[in-house]
C-alpha positions as a printed Julia matrix, in Angstrom:
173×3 Matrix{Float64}:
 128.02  164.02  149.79
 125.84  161.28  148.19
 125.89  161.56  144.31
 123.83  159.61  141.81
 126.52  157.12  140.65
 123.83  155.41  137.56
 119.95  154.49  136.81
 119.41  150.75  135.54
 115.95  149.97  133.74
 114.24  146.39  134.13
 111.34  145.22  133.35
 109.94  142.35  135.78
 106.21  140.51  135.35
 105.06  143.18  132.78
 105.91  145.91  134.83
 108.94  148.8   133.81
 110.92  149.4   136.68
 114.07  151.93  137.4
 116.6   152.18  139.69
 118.86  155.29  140.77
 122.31  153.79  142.07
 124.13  155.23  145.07
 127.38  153.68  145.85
 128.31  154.91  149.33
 130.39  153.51  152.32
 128.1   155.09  154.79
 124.12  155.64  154.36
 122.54  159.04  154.85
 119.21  158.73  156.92
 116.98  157.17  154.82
 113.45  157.04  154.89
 110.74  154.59  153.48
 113.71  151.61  153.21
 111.55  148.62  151.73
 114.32  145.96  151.63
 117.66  144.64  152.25
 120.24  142.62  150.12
 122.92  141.13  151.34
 126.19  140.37  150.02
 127.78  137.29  152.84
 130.96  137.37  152.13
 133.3   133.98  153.19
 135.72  134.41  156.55
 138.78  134.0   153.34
 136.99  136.93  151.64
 136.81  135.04  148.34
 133.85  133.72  147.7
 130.05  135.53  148.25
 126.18  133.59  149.31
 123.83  133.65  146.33
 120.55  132.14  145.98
 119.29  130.54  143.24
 115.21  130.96  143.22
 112.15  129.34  141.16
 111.91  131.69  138.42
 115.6   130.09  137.42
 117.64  133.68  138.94
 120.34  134.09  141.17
 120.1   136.84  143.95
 121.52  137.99  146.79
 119.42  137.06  150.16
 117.07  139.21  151.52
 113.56  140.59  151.2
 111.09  142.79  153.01
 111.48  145.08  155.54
 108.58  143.41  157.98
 106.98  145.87  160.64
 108.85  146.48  163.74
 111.55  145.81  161.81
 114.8   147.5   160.99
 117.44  147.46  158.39
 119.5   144.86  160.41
 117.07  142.52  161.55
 116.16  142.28  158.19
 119.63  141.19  157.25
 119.88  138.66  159.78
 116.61  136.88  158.87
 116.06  136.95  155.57
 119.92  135.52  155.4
 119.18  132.75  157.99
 115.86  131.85  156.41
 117.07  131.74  152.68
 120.89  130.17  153.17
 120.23  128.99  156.9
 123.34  130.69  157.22
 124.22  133.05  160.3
 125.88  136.43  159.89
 128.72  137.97  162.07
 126.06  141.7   162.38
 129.22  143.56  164.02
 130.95  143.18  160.36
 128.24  144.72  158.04
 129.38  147.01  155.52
 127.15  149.39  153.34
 127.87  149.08  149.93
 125.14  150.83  147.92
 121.23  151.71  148.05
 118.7   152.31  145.51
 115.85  154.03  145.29
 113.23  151.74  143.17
 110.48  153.59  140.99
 108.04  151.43  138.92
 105.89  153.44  135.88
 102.48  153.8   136.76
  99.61  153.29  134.19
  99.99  157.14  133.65
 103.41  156.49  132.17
 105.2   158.47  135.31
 107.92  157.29  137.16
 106.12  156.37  141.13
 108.58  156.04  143.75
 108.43  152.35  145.34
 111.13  153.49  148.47
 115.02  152.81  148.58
 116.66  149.66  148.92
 119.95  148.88  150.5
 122.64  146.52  149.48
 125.19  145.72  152.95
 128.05  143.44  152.82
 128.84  141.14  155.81
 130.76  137.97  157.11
 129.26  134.54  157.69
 129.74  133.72  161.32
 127.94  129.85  160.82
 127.99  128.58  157.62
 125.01  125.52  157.91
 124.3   123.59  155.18
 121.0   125.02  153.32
 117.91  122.92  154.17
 115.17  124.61  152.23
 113.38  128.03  151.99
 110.73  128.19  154.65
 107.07  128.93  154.37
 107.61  127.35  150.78
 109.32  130.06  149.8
 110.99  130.65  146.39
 114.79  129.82  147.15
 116.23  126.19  146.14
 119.85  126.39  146.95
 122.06  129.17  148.7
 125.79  128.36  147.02
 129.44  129.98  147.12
 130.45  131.99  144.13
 134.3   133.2   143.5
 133.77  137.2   144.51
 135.31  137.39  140.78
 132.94  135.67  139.43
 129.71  137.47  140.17
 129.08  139.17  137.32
 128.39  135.6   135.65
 125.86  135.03  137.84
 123.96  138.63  138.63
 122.16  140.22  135.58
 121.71  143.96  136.44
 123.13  145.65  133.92
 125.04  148.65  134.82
 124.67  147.5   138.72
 126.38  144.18  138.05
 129.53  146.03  136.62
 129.38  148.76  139.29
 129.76  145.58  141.95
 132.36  144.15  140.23
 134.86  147.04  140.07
 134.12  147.88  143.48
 133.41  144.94  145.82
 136.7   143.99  146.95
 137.71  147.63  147.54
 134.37  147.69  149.83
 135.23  143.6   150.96
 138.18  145.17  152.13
 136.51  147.97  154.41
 134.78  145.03  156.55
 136.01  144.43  160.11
């Protein structure tokens, strides 16, 4: 059974924005998932990819579910083309999904689709050469696991991730 584990509020270019938390090992069919996170996670299990972008934030890789596209292959090239990093896809891990909702100019709640958050080993880790199709990532660098609260500012997400991460780091293959 999937329960609602929090909601986190943000508000992001003048926009409100909400987020119901699920933290699950496994992912129900989901429907309408609009993108995909990634937490790469070193071969020593001690250190995780972030990527600092333009607007000054670090963030896990990932993006936009593109058409054709699934959950995946969205992984493995929104990782490659922000990091230029390549993932071991036989390790991935669900961690937690989301489903986003942005207020509308009615003041209601409008679902934007769910989100998921996977874990997974690097298989190649390549230097970072620059985000492609001037995209907004500068640099793609290795954080301490323990240390990720320091860098990712979501609130009652950020704490969720770090009391559970290296139970879930140590479900990986």
């Amino acid at each position: 059974m999937i329960e609602l584990h929090h909601t986190d509020f943000w508000n992001w270019k003048d926009k409100e924005y909400k987020f119901d938390v699920y933290l699950s090992e496994e992912f129900p069919p989901i429907e309408r998932i609009r993108q995909v996170y990634t937490f790469v996670i070193s071969k020593e299990k001690e250190n995780v990819l972030l990527v600092y972008n333009k607007e000054g934030l670090w963030l896990l890789p990932g993006g936009t579910v593109e058409e054709g596209e699934g959950v995946l292959d969205t992984l493995v090239r929104e990782v490659k083309e922000e990091t230029n990093r390549d993932v071991d896809i036989n390790s991935v891990q669900p961690f937690f999904f989301q489903e986003a909702f942005k207020k509308g100019e009615n003041g209601k709640w409008e679902s934007q689709g769910y989100q998921v958050r996977l874990l997974v080993f690097v298989d190649k880790d390549n230097e970072f050469e620059s985000d492609p199709d001037n995209g907004d990532t500068i640099k793609a660098e290795w954080v301490p696991v323990k240390d990720i609260s320091k860098y990712l500012d979501w609130q009652n997400t950020t704490t969720m991730i770090g009391e559970h991460i290296q139970e879930y780091i140590g479900k990986m293959n």
